[in-house]
C-alpha positions as CSV (number, residue, x, y, z in Angstrom):
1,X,-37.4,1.0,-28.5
2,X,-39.7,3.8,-29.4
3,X,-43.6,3.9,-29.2
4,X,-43.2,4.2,-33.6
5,X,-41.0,1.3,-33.6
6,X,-43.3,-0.7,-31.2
7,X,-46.1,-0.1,-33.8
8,X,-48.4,1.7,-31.6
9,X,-47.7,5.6,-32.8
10,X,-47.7,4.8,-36.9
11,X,-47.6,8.7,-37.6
12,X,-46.6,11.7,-35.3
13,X,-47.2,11.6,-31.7
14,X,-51.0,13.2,-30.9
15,X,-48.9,15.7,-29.2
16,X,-46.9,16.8,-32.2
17,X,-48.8,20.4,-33.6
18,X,-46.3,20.9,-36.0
19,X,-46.1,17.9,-38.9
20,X,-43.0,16.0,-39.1
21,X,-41.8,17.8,-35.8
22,X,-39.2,15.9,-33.0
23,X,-41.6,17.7,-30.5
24,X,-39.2,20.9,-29.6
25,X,-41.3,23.3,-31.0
26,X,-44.2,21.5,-28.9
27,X,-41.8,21.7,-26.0
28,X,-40.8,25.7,-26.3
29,X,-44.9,26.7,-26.5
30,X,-45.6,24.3,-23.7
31,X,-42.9,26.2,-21.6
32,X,-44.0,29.5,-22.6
33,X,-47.4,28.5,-21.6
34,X,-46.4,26.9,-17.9
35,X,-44.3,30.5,-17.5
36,X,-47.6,32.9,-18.7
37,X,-49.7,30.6,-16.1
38,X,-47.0,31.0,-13.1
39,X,-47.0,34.8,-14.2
40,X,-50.3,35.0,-13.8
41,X,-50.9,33.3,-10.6
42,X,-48.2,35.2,-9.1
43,X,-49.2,38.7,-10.2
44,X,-52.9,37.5,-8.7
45,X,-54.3,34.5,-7.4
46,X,-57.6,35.7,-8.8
47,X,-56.5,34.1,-11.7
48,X,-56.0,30.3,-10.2
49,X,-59.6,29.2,-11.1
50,X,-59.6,30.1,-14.8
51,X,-56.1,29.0,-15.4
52,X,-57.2,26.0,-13.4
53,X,-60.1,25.3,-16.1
54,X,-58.3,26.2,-19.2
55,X,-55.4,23.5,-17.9
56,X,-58.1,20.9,-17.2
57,X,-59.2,21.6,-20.3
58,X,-55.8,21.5,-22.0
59,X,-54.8,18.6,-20.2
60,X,-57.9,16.6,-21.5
61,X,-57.5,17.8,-25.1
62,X,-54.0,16.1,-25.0
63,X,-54.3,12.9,-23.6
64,X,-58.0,12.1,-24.7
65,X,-59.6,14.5,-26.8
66,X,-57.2,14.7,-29.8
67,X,-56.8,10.9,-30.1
68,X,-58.8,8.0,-31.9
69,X,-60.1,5.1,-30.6
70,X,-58.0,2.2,-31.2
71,X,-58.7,-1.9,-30.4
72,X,-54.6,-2.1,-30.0
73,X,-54.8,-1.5,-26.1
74,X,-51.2,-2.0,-24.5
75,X,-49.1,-1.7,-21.3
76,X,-46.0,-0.4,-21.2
77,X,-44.7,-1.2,-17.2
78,X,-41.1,-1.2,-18.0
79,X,-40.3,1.9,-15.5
80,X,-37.7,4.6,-16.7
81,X,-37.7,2.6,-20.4
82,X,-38.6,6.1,-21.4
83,X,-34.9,7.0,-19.9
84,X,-33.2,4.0,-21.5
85,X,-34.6,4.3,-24.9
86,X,-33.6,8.6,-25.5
87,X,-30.5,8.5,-23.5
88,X,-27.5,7.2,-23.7
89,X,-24.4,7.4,-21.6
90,X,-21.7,5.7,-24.4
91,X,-19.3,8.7,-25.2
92,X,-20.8,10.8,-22.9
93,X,-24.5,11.6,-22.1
94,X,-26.5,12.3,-25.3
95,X,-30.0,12.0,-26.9
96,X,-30.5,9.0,-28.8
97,X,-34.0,9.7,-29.6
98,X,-35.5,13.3,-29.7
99,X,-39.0,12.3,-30.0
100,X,-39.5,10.3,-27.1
101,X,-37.2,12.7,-24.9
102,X,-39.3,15.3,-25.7
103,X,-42.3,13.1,-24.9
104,X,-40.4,12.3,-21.6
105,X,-40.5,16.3,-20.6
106,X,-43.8,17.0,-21.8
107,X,-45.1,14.5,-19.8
108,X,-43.7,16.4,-16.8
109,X,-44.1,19.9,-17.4
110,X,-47.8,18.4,-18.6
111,X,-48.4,18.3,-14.8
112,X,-46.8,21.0,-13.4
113,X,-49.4,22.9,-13.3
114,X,-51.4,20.8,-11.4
115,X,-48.6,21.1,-8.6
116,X,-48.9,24.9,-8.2
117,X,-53.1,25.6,-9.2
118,X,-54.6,23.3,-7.3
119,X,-52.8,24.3,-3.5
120,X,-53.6,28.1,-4.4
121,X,-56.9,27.6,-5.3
122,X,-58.1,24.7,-2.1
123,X,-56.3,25.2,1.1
124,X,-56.2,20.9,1.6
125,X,-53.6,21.2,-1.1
126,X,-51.4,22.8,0.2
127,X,-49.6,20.3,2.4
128,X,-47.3,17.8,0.0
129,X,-48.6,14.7,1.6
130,X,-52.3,15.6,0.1
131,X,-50.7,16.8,-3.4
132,X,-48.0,14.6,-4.6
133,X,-50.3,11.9,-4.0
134,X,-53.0,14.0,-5.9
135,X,-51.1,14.3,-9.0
136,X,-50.3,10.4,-8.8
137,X,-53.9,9.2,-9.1
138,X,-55.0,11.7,-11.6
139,X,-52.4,10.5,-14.0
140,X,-53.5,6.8,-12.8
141,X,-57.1,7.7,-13.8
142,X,-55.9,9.1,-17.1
143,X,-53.2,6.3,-17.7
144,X,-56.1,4.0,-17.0
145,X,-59.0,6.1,-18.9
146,X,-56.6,5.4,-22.1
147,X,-56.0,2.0,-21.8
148,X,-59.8,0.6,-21.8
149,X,-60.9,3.3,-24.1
150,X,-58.3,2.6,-26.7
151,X,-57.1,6.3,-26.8
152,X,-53.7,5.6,-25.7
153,X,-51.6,2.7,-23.8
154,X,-51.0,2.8,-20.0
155,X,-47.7,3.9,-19.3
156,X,-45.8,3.2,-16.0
157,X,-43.3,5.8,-17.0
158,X,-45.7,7.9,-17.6
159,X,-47.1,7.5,-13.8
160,X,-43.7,9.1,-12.7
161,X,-43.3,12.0,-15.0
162,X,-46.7,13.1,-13.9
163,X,-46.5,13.2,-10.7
164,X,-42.6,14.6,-10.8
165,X,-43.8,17.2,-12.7
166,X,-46.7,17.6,-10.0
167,X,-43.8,17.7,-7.3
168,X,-42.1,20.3,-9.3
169,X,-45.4,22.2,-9.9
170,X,-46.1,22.3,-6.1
171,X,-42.1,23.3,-5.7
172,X,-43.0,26.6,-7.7
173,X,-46.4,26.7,-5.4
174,X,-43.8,27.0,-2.4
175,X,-41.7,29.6,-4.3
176,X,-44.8,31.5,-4.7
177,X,-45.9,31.8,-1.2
178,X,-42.6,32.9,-0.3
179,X,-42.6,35.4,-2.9
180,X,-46.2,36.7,-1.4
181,X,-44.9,36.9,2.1
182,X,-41.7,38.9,1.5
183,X,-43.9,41.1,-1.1
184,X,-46.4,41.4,2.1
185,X,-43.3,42.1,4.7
186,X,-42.1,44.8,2.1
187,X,-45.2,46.1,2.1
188,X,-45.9,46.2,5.7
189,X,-42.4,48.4,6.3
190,X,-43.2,50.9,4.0
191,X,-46.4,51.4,5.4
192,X,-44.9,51.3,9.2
193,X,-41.9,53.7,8.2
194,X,-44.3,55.9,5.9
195,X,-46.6,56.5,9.0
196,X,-43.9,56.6,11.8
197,X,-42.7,60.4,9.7
């Protein structure tokens, strides 16, 4: 059962840029964008608090901004339904329906941001016990924000996409500082060998 079948998406999803799509278009820019922002970051962290603001920005486009207010106000707390209704493991694993797969993945990689800006740009963050958690109520206060303002239904699934993709996000965070330490080692030993001739 899909959110169009349930009556509460009538035309394309808000998230759909391209009319008529099944979201992968959506998908591939949203992918390009996450890699041009982890790009960024890595080649300087300078850049953490404007990415930071054009993903808060982004983020709040997308799951208020772009929507209409609506009186049909519903909660979806079936968790994984999202799974069950765009998979299907009859003859083999296979996507029974694109749209709200695609959904499914947007609404992770739509917080994986979150899990690699925030611990580069406040120092709290970096600890996973402070950022998983982090990513958990932000979704809950969007999730929430939609439901009494009619902009969208509260979705449990939706709960644990977010904040998976915020444990991804901070996963890249930890690649990252790796990265910057082994860059910084390799630097130091070619400054130590450079002055020991």
């Amino acid at each position: 059962m899909t959110l169009i079948s349930l009556g509460i998406l009538k035309e394309d999803p808000v998230w759909v840029l391209f009319p008529g799509s099944d979201g992968t278009k959506e998908l591939i820019l949203t992918m390009l964008f996450l890699f041009v922002m982890f790009w960024l970051v890595l080649i300087s962290r300078r850049c953490s608090i404007p990415l930071f603001v054009i993903y808060i920005l982004t983020l709040l486009y997308f799951t208020m901004m772009c929507r209409t207010f609506s009186d049909n106000r519903k909660l979806l707390n079936g968790l994984f339904d999202t799974i069950r209704n765009s998979l299907s493991m009859e003859g083999g694993l296979h996507i029974t329906d694109r749209v709200t797969f695609n959904a499914m993945l947007l609404n992770i990689l739509l917080f994986v941001p979150m899990g690699y800006l925030l611990p580069t740009i406040f120092k709290l963050f970096t600890k996973v016990w402070f950022m998983i958690p982090m990513g958990l109520i932000i979704s809950l206060i969007i999730e929430t924000t939609q439901y009494f303002t009619g902009l969208g239904v509260f979705d449990v699934d939706d709960l644990f996409f977010n904040t998976l993709g915020t444990a991804l996000g901070f996963l890249l965070f930890r690649l990252l500082v790796i990265l910057e330490r082994k860059r910084e080692k390799r630097r130091k030993n070619i400054e130590l060998n450079g002055n020991s001739l």
